[in-house]
C-alpha positions as a Python dict, from the first residue, in 0.01 Angstrom:
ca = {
    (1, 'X'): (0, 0, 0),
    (2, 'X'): (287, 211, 80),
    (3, 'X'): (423, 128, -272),
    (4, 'X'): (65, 248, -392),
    (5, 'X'): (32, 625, -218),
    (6, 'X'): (408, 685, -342),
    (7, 'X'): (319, 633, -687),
    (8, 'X'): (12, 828, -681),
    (9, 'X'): (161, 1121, -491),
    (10, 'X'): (450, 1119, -796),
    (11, 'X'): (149, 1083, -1063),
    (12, 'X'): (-10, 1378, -876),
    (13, 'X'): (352, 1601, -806),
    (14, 'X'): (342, 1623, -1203),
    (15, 'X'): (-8, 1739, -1208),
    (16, 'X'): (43, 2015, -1055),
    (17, 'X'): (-86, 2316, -1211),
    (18, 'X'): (85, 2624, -1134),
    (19, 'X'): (-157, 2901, -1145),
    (20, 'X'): (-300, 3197, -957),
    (21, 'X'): (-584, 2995, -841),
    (22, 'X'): (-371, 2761, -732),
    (23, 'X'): (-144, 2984, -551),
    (24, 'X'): (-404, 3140, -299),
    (25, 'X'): (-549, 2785, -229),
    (26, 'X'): (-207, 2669, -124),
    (27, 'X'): (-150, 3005, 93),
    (28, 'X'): (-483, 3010, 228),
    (29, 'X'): (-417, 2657, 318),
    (30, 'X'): (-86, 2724, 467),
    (31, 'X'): (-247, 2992, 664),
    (32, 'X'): (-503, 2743, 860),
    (33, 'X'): (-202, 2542, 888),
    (34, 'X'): (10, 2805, 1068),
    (35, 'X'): (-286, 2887, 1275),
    (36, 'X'): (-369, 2515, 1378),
    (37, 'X'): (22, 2497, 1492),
    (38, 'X'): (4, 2819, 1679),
    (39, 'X'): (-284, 2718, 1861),
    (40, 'X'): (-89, 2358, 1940),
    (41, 'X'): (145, 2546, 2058),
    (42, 'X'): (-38, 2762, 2259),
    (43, 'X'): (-187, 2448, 2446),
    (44, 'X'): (165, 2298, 2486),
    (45, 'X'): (308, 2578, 2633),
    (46, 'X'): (27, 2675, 2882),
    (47, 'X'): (28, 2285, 3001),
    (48, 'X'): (432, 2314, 2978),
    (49, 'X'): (428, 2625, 3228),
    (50, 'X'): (110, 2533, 3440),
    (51, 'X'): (314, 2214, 3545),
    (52, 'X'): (590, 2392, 3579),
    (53, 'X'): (430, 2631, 3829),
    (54, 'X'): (243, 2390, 4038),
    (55, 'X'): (348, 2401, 4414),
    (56, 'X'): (274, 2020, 4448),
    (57, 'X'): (588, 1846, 4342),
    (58, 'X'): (456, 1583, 4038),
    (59, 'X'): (832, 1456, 4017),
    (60, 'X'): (913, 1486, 3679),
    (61, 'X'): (623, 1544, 3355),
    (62, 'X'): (609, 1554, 2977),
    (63, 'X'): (340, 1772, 2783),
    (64, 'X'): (376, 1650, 2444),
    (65, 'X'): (160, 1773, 2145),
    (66, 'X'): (116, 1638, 1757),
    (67, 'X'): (-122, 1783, 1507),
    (68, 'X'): (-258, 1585, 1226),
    (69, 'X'): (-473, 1698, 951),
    (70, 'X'): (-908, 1605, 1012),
    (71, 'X'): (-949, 1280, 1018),
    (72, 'X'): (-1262, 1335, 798),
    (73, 'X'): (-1245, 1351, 417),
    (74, 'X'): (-1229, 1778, 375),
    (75, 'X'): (-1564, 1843, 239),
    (76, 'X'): (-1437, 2095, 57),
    (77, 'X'): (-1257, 1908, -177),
    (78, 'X'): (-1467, 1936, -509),
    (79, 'X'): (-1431, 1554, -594),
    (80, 'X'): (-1660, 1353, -316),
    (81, 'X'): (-1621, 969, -431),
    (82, 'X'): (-1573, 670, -225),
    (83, 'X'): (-1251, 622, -378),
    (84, 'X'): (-1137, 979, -285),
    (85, 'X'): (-1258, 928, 107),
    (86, 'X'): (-1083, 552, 143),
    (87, 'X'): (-717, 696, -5),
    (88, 'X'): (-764, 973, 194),
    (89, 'X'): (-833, 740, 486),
    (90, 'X'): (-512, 523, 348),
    (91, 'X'): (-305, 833, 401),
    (92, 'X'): (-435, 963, 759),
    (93, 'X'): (-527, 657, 949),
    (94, 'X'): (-346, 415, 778),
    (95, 'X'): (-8, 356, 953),
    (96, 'X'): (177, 363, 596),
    (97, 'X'): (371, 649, 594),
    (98, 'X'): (575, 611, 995),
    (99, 'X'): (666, 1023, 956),
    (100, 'X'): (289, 1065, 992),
    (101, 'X'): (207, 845, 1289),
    (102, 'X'): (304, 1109, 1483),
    (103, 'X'): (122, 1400, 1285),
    (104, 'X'): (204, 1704, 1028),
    (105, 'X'): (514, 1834, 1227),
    (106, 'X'): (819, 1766, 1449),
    (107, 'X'): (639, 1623, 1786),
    (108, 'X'): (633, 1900, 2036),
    (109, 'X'): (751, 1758, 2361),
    (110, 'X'): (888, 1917, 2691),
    (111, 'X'): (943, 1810, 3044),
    (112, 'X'): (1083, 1906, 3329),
    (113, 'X'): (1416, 1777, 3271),
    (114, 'X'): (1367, 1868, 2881),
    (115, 'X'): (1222, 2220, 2853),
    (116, 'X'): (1105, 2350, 2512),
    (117, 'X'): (1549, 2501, 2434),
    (118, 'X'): (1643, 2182, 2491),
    (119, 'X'): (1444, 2024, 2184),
    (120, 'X'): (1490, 2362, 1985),
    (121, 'X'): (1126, 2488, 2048),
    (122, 'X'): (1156, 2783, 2242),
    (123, 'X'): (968, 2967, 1999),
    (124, 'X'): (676, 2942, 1806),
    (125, 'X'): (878, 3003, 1444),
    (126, 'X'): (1116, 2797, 1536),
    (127, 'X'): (931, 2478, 1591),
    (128, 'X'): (735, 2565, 1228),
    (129, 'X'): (1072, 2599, 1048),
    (130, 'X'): (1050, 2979, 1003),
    (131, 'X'): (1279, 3169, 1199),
    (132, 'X'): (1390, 3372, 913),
    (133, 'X'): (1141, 3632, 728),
    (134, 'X'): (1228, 3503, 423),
    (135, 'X'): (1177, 3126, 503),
    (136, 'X'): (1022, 2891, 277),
    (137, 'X'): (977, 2511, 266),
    (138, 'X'): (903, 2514, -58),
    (139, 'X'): (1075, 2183, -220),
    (140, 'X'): (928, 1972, -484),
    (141, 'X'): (737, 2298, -620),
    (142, 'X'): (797, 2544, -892),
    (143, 'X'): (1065, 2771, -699),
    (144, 'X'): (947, 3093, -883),
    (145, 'X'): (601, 3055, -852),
    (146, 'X'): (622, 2981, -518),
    (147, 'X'): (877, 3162, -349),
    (148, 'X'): (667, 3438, -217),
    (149, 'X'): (433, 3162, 22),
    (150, 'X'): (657, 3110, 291),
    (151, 'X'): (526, 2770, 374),
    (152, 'X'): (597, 2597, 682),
    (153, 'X'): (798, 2301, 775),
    (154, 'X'): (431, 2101, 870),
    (155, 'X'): (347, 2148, 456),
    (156, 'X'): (737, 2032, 339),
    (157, 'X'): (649, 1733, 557),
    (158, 'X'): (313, 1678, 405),
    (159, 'X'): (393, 1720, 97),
    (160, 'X'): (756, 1584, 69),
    (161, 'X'): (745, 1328, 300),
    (162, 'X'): (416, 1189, 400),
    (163, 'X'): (287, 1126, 33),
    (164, 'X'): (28, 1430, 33),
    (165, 'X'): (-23, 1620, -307),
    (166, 'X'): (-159, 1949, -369),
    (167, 'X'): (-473, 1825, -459),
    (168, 'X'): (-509, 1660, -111),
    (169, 'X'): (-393, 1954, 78),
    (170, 'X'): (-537, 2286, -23),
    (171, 'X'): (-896, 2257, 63),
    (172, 'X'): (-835, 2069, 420),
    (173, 'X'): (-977, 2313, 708),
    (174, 'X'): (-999, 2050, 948),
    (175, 'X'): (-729, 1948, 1184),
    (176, 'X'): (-702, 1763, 1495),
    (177, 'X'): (-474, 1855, 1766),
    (178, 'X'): (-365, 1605, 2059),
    (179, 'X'): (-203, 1721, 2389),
    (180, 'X'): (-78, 1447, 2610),
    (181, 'X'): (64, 1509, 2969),
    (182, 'X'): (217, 1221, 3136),
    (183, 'X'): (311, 1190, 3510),
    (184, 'X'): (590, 1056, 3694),
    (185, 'X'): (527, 1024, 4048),
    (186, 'X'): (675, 817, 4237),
    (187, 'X'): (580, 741, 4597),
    (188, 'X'): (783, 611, 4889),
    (189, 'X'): (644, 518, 5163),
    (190, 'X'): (850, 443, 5440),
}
């Protein structure tokens, strides 16, 4: 199956029509994804410093947070088949592709013992891949066309690395965020 959404994602890469319509799908797209990741982040961080904070000693914690894209086919998308909804099940809940198992970007995980500097998150842009103004994870696409989009690392990993075209991409407005916090207390009793 893996075999499969490879071949179809390299069918679809040279599909790929490079047009102004085009252009403002994949930055309005980029935009929900940038927001989605900020608001990850948000959650992370608040759970990150809350723990942090707390006067009763937890021993050590980790707040760790993924984002995949909605697990439901985007209704959006102007071609609703049965086909269309079970690849696009292949590629989110499938377990073929193991950079996707843990979501659209780097997995954002602090602790105690690991804060958010020691994994290179410290900042919002950072973690996304845009530190620099005139960043742009824009590899496997027309460099000209689309070197004014300043997409984030979450699309280069979509895109380049999770088999994800275009056509797959630009008219998801769904996305699911997960924020885990796990607990290591441990008690002696003497």
């Amino acid at each position: 199956m893996k075999q499969l959404l490879r071949s179809r994602s390299n069918v679809l890469y040279k599909l790929n029509v490079y047009d102004n319509d085009m252009h403002q799908l994949l930055a309005s797209f980029n935009d929900r994804l940038r927001k989605a990741c900020a608001e990850l982040y948000q959650r992370v961080m608040t759970a990150y410093k809350e723990y942090c904070n707390r006067a009763d000693n937890f021993g050590d914690f980790e707040v760790e947070g993924k984002i995949y894209l909605g697990a439901e086919y985007p209704k959006h998308h102007p071609l609703q088949t049965d086909t269309a909804k079970q690849v696009w099940d292949a590629l989110t809940q499938g377990g073929f592709e193991p950079l996707y198992d843990d979501g659209c970007a780097w997995v954002l995980r602090c602790s105690k013992a690991y804060p958010p500097e020691h994994g290179g998150f410290e900042t919002f842009e950072k973690w996304i891949g845009m530190e620099d103004e005139n960043d742009n994870w824009n590899e496997g696409l027309d460099r000209e066309w689309s070197k004014g989009l300043h997409l984030i690392h979450p699309f280069h990993n979509l895109y380049d690395h999770c088999f994800f075209s275009l056509y797959d991409l630009i008219y998801v407005h769904d996305f699911d965020l997960e924020v885990h916090i796990q607990l290591d207390n441990n008690v002696k009793y003497e």
